[in-house]
N, C-alpha and C positions, 0 to 999 in steps of 0.2 A: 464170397458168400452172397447170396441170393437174398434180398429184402423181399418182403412180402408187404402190399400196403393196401388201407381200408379208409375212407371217406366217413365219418358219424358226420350227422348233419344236427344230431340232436341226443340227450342224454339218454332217454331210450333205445336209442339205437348201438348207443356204445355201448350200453348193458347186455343190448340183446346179443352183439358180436362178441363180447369176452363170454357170457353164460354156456354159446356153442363150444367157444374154443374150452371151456374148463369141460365138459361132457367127452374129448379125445384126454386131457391129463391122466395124468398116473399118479400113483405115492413115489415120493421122492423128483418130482418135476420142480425146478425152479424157474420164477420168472424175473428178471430184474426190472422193473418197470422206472422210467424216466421220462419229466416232464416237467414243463414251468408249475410254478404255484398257479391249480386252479385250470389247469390244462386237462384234467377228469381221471387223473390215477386212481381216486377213490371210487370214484363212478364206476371204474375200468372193473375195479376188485370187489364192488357190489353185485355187479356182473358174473364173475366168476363164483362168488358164492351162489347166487342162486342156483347157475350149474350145476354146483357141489351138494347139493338138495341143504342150507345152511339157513334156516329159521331164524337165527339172531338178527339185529341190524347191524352193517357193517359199519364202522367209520374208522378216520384212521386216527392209530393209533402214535400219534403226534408225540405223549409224553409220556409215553412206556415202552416205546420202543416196539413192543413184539403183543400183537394179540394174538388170541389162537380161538376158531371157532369149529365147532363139530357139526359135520354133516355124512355124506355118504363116506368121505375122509376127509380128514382134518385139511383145515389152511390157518397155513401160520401166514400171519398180514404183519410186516414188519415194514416201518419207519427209518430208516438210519441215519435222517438231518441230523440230529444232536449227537452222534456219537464222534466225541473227540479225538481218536486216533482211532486208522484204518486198523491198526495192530492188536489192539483192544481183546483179552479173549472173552467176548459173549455170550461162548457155546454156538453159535450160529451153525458150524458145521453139524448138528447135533438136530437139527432143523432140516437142514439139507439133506441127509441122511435118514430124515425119519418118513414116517408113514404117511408122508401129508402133500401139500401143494405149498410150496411157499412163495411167495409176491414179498418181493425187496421194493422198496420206493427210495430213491434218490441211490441206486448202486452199486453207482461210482465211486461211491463214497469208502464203500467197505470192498473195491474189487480183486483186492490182497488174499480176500478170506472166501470170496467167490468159487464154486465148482468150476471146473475147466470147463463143463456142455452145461449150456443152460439156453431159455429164452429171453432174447432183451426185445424188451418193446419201449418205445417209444411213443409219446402224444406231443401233440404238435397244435395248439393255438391255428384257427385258419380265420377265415373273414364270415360273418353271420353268425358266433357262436359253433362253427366246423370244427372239429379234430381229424388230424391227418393222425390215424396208425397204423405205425411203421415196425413188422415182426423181423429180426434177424436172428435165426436160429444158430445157435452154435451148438455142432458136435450134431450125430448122426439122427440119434433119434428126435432130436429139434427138428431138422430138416425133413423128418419123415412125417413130421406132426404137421411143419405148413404145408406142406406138399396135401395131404389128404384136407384138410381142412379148407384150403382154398383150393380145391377141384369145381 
């Protein structure tokens, strides 16, 4: 598999790289997003709503698990720290499945219940406030999504 990776030197810049990349998604894209606490996943997904033309304010949705915000299509921004078993049914696939863009935070956690092709990205803490993000597409149309995106 082919990593793809990107330098944010600053919060706005990470917003402004996830907002391109939501303008290539589709309904029914999933992303899994992974990162330390504070490594800019929420940043990543504010990001992407704007893309999504999404007028709310994004923040994560830490103790409800799953928010859902409407814009040109829906993003469902899901949380999955506190969910106590991987096996748990959710409905998640019902998410996956649906008309929308979904953004998983922490998973790994639930990757039992995971689609087989999704995008995992990755944030990576660097030195000055940096984030290293790191796309690895799985499954075809991932790979056709970074491939045009980082042309």
């Amino acid at each position: 598999m082919k990593l793809f990776e990107f330098t944010s030197n600053q919060p706005e810049e990470t917003m402004s790289f996830a907002k391109r990349l939501a303008e290539l998604l589709l309904p029914g894209d999933v992303i899994a997003l992974e990162g330390d606490l504070g490594a800019g996943k929420t940043t990543f997904t504010k990001g992407l709503a704007l893309g999504l033309e999404i007028k709310r304010n994004v923040n994560s949705p830490t103790f409800t698990i799953i928010k859902e915000y409407q814009g040109r299509m829906p993003l469902y921004h899901m949380d999955v720290y506190r969910v106590k078993d991987s096996f748990e049914d959710l409905g998640f696939d019902e998410y996956f499945e649906g008309n929308g863009v979904t953004v998983v935070e922490w998973a790994h956690l639930i990757k039992d219940q995971l689609p087989s092709e999704l995008l995992s990205i990755s944030l990576f803490l660097g030195e000055n406030g940096a984030r290293k993000i790191v796309l690895a597409p799985i499954g075809k149309r991932y790979e056709e999504l970074c491939k045009e995106f980082f042309i």
